[in-house]
C-alpha positions, -999 to +999 in steps of 0.1 A: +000+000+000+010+035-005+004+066+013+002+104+001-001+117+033+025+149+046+041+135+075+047+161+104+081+169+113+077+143+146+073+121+120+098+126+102+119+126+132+105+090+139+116+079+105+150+095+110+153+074+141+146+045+123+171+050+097+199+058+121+192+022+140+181+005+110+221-020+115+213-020+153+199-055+172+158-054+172+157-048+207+177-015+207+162-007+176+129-011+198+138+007+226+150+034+207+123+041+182+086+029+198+086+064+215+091+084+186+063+064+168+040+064+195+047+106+192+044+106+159+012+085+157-005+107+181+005+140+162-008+125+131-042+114+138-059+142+120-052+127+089-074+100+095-095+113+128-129+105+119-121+072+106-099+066+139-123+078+164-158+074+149-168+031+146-177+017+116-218+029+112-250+018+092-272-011+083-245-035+066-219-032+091-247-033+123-262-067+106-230-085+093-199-073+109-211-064+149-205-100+156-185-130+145-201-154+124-218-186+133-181-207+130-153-206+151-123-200+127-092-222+123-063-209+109-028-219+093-017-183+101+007-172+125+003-135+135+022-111+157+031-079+165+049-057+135+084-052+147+116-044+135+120-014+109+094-021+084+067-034+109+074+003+132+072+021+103+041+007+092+022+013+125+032+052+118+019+050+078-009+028+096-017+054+128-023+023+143-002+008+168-020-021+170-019-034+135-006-073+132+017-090+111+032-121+099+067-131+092+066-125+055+100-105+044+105-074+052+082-073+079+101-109+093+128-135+079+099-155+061+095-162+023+078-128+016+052-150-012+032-162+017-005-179+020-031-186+051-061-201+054-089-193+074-117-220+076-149-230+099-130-252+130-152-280+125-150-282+088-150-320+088-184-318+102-198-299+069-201-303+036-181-286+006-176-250+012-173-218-008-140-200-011-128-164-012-091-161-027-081-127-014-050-102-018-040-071+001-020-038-010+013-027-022+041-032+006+014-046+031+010-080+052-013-104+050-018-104+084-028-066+084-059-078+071-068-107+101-095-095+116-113-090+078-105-123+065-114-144+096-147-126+100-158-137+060-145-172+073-165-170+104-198-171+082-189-205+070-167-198+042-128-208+036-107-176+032-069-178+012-052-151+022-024-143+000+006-118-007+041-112-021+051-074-009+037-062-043+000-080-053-002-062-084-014-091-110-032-123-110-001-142-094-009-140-065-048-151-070-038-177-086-009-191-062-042-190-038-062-209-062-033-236-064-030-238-030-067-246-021-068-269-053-037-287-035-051-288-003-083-302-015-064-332-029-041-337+001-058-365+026-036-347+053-049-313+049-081-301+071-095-292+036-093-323+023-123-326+000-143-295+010-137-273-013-160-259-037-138-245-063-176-241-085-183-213-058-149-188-060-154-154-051-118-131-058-114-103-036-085-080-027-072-040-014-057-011-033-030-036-057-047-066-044-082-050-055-067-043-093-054-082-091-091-092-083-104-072-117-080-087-135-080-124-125-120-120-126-115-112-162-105-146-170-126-163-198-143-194-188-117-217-206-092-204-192-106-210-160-113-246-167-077-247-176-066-240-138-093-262-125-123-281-144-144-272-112-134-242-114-157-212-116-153-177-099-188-163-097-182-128-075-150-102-076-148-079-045-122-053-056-118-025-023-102+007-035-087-011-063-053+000-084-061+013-117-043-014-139-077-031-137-104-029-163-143-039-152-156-044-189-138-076-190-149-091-158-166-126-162-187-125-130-207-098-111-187-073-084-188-047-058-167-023-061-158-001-031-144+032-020-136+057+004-146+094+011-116+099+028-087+075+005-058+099-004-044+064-024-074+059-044-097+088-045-132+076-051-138+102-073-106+091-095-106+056-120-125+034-096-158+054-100-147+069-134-138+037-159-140+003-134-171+012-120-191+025-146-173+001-175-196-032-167-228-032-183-232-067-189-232-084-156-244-073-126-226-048-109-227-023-077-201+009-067-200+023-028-184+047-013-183+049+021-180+076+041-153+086+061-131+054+048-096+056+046-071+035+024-062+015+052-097+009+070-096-026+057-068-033+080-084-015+110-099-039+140-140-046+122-153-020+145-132+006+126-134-012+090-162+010+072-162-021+043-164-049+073-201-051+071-213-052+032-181-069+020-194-096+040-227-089+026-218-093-009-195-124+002-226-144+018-250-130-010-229-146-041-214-175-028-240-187+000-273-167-017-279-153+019-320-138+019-309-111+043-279-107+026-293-107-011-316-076+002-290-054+000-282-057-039-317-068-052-350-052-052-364-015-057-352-007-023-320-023-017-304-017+013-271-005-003-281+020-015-302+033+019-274+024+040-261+057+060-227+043+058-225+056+023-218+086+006-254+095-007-256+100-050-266+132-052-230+136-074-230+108-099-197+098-098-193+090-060-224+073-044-241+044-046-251+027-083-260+002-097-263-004-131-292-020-157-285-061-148-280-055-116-315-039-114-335-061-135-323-091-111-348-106-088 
């Protein structure tokens, strides 16, 4: 992910620090640094303040994202604090001290191509289950984006989260595609015959959000070519990159936004060419207010998208009634959802376009 934001000069001063112990051991480095941060973090919230200090609001995220799911969630991931340089300096970009990591390079000493999978705990108890292949942002984590991705697996769905420090093309999707088709062959794996490649929903942030446009362009026979049972039927892009095109997308999406993204200005390409670009299947565009770039690493009471991503998830893949209310009728809740910038200026709003409407 990248940041536009004017750091302050205690911020600067932070990063200076940094720099200068950058060769030192981690604990020095630690000891050293954390207060400048934590200074730093504090001077800077009014970047972000009304994402920071005002929760998450309105129908979606009050119905789908106040509480966990119906499944306790099982996971391969292991996710810590963000130390050493990187990890401190992304709590700064972040303003948010709290935000969690994995040991991917640079953040640790891991292979920085990484993948986790989040998954109902008693997954041997159901039957085949829907997946969601998902990538985050330019120079982020994957597990920045834990409490997101085990909340969609919480409402019975597996979750492969995926990343490699860049997430700019379909690699990365399909790396998580190949590793959910490998661990529903492997008689060792928890997932061992329960997944349902014919339900594949690609999702993903900022670079990760352009990866999901793209790899949701992919013709049916190519598709097939990954997997025979393969067939994504949703793309979640959030604040996507612009190197992805909706016109070519093979399977309806929900394109979201911030008021308040500095990165990816909803009133830029997402609600200018992706958006408006895909006529032939259905589509939706959102923009919510007072989201960042970086709400969808936020705690879910902070992440603006936490409650209709997960909407849209358990509406395409699972054909949710309560969740299918938001997208389909005359009145559908999207678009009288207080979390969202009203349309009253046509190119940031809520929308929807002609198939999208007609469905029932």
């Amino acid at each position: 992910m990248k940041t536009k934001h004017k750091l302050s000069a205690a911020a600067l001063l932070a990063l200076s620090a940094l720099s200068a112990h950058a060769g030192a051991a981690e604990p020095a480095t630690e000891r050293v640094s954390e207060p400048a941060v934590r200074l730093a973090y504090l001077q800077q919230q009014d970047v972000q303040a009304r994402s920071l200090l005002f929760p998450a609001f309105g129908k979606a995220n009050a119905q789908f994202a106040a509480a966990p799911g119906p499944y306790s969630v099982a996971t391969d991931a292991v996710v810590g604090d963000c130390r050493g340089l990187v990890g401190l300096i992304a709590k700064l970009v972040l303003l948010d001290t709290g935000v969690r990591c994995d040991a991917a390079f640079p953040y640790g000493f891991e292979d920085p191509i990484s993948t986790s999978v989040y998954y109902p705990r008693n997954i041997g108890q159901l039957g085949k289950l829907p997946v969601v292949v998902f990538a985050g942002g330019i120079l982020s984590n994957p597990g920045q984006y834990a409490p997101m991705v085990q909340h969609w697996a919480s409402q019975g769905v597996i979750v492969m989260n995926v990343g490699d420090f860049i997430n700019s093309t379909p690699a990365m999707p399909l790396l998580g595609l190949n590793e959910l088709i490998r661990m529903d062959r492997d008689p060792q794996s928890p997932l061992f015959g329960k997944v349902d490649l014919a339900r594949t929903l690609i999702a993903g942030h900022s670079a990760g959000g352009q990866a999901a446009l793209q790899t949701g362009s992919f013709p049916a026979r190519v598709q097939a070519a990954i997997d025979p049972r393969l067939r994504i039927v949703g793309v979640l892009p959030i604040e996507p990159g612009p190197l992805g095109l909706s016109a070519t997308l093979q399977a309806p999406a929900l394109i979201l936004t911030g008021a308040a993204d500095t990165v990816v200005p909803a009133i830029a390409w997402p609600n200018l060419w992706q958006d408006p670009q895909l006529q032939r299947l259905p589509a939706w565009g959102a923009t919510a207010r007072f989201a960042t770039h970086f709400s969808p690493v936020r705690e879910l009471r902070y992440n603006e998208f936490g409650g209709i991503s997960t909407a849209f998830i358990r509406y395409v893949l699972q054909d949710n009634a309560a969740a299918k209310a938001y997208f389909v009728g005359a009145n559908y809740k999207l678009s009288l959802d207080e979390q969202f910038v009203p349309s009253a200026w046509p190119i940031v709003g809520v929308d929807r376009n002609r198939a999208a409407a007609e469905l029932k």
